[in-house]
N, C-alpha and C positions, 0 to 999 in steps of 0.2 A: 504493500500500500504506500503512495507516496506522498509524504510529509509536504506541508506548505514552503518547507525549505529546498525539499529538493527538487521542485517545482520553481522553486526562484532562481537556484544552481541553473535547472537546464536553460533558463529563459536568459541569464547571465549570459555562458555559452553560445546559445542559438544567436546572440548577439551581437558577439562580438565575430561571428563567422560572419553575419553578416556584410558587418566591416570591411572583412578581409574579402569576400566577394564585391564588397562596392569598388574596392581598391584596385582589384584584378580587372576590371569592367573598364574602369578612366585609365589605366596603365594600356590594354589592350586597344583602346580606341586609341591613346595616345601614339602608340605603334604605327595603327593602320595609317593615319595621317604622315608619320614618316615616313613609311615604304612609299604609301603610294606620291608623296614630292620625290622620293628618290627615281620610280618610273619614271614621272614626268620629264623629271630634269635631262633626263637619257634621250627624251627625244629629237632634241638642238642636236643633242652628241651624234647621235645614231644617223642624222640629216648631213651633217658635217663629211660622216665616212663613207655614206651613199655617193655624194659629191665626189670624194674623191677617189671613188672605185668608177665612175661613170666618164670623170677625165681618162682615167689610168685604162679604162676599158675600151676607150673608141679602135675599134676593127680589130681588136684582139681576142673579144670573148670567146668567137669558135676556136681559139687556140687550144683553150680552158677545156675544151668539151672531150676532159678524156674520160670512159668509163671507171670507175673506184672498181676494185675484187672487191666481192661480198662473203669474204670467207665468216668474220667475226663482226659483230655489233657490240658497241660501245656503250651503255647506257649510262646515264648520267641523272637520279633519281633524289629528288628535291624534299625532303620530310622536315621532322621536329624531331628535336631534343626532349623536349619536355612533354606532357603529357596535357589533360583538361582542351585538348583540341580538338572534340568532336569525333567523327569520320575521319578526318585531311590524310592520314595516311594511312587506311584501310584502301581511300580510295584512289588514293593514286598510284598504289600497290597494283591494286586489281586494274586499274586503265592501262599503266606500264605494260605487266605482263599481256595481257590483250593485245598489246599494236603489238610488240615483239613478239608472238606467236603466228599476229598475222601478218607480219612481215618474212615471216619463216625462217625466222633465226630460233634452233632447239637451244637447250635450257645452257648446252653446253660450250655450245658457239655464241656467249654470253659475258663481256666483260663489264662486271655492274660495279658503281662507286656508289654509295648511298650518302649523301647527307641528310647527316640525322639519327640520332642513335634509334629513334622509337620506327624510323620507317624501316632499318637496315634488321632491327629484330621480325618484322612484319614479312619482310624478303624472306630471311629464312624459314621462318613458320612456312610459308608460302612454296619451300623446296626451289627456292633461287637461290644459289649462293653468290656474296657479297665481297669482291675481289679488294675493294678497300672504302674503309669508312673514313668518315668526315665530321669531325664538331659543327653542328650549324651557328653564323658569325649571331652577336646579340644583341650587335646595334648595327645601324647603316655603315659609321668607320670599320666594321670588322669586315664589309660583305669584298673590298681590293685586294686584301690579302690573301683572303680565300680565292679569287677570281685566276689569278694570279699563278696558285699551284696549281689547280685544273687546268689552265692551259698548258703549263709543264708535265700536268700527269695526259692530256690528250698529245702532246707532240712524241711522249714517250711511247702511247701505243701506238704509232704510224711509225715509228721506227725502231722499235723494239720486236712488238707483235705482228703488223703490220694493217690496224685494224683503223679501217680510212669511213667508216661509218660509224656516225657521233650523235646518238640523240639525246636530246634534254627530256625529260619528265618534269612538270611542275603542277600547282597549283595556280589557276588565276586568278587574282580576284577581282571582283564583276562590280562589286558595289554594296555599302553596309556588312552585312555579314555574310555576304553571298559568294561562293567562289567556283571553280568547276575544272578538271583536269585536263591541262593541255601539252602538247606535248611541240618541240621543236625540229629539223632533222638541220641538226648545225653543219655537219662535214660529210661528203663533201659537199661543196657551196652551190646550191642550188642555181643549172645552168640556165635555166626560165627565166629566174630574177635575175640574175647578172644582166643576160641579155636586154632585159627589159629598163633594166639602168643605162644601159648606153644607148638605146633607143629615146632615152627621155630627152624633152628640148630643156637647154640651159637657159638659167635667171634672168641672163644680162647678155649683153652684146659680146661681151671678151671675154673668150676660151679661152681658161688656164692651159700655160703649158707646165714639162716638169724638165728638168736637165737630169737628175738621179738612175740611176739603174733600176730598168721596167720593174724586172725581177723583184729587186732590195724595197721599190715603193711596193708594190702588188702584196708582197708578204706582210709589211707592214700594215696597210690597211686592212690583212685579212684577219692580222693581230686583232685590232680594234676592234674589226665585227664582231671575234670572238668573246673579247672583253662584254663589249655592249650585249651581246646574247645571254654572256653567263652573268652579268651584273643584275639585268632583269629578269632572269630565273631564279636570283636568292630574293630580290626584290617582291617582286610578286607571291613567292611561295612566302615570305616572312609573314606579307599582308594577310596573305589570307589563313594561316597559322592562327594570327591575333584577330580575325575575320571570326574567325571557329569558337575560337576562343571566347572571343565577346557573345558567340552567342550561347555557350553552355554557359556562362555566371548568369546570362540573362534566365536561361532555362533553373538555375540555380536557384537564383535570388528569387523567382516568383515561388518556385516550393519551402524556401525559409521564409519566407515572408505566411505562405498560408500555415505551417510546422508554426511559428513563433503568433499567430495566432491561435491554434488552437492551445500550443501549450497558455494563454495571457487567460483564455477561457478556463481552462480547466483551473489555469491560478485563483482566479478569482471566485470559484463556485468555492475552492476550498476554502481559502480564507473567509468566506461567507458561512460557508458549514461550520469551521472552527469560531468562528465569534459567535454562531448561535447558539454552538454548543455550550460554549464561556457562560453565555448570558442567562442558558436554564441551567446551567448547575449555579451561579449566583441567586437564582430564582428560589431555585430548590431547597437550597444554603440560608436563603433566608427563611423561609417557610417554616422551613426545619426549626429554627432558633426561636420563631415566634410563636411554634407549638409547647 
């Protein structure tokens, strides 16, 4: 039977969880507002490299047009660290595996990098093994550094392994707490779009030229592409991580909110029982003493 005290204890408690869910709620939003200026701001950048892949490209793209071998695929699979994020990587687990299946890469012709400790455990449940893992970064400064050794861990499988198809897996988020799995095919560089870039008319009257080595510009800008791709794949997956996120405290917070209701109810019928009990045994008490 529970005391009007331990009755106060839970409502203590349910209380201050509350808190700590309001807390995780405006930190979460707070996030989502940084990722997605981080997207944003990528798009000036991203506009920049387009430009300069479309000078560097007039009458050279059919050069580019050489088939990749499709021996191994490279996957590149965007999750969370931490947990209280919904679905996010349930389902981008199951989306991943899906296009790689139907790509017709077997489980073993499979070089998978997870970031994210909680998606890279999901992988393996899932009977995908996870060739290396990744701390996902915790603020926008951490997302360059990370950027940075993926393009060092993909140049090493084109020349180590030989594995020249490169896909991103991520998260994107849509808007409020909405997000949906998307995926990229980063390498090789899609010869559609190339072309379509040097097909486009330029801004102004005066065609950049370059004096550099085709070559030496060509790789560089394809650096950047890479950058720009893999910048907005920790980008996007962070947002809608904290996307997820804000929306289980919300699913949270309405059930502590009706939970710290009924316990205020049950408080009060007791404290109501115990004063009336008080008041007939004083009743009683006196009765007693005036008989």
């Amino acid at each position: 039977m529970q005391t009007v005290e331990d009755l106060k204890r839970k409502i203590e408690s349910t209380e201050d969880l509350r808190s700590v869910v309001k807390t995780m709620k405006a930190l979460a939003a707070v996030n989502i507002r940084q990722y997605e200026r981080a997207v944003e701001s990528l798009a000036e950048y991203n506009r920049t490299v387009e430009m300069g892949l479309q000078i560097a490209l007039r009458g050279r793209s059919r050069v580019l047009a050489r088939p990749a071998p499709r021996h191994t695929l490279g996957a590149i699979i965007f999750g969370s660290d931490q947990g209280m994020c919904g679905q996010l990587n349930d389902q981008i687990v199951s989306y991943a595996l899906e296009v790689m299946g139907d790509l017709g890469f077997e489980e073993e012709n499979r070089a998978v990098v997870a970031l994210g400790e909680r998606v890279a455990g999901r992988l393996e449940d899932a009977g995908q093994p996870v060739a290396e893992y990744f701390s996902v970064p915790r603020s926008v400064g951490g997302i360059t550094p990370m950027v940075q050794e993926l393009v060092l861990k993909i140049e090493a499988w084109g020349r180590e392994r030989g594995i020249h198809h490169i896909y991103l897996f991520y998260s994107k988020h849509l808007s409020g707490a909405s997000f949906r799995p998307h995926r990229v095919h980063l390498l090789p560089v899609d010869q559609e779009w190339l072309s379509d870039l040097e097909g486009q008319a330029w801004p102004s009257r005066g065609l950049p030229t370059f004096t550099m080595d085709w070559e030496r510009l060509f790789s560089a800008l394809i650096h950047q592409y890479l950058f720009v791709s893999l910048f907005r794949g920790f980008a996007e997956s962070l947002a809608s991580e904290n996307a997820s996120r804000l929306a289980s405290m919300q699913g949270a917070e309405k059930n502590i909110e009706e939970w710290l209701g009924e316990l205020n109810t049950q408080f009060h019928q007791k404290r109501q029982t115990s004063i009336t009990e008080e008041l007939l045994d004083i009743v009683a008490g006196f009765e007693a003493l005036r008989e």
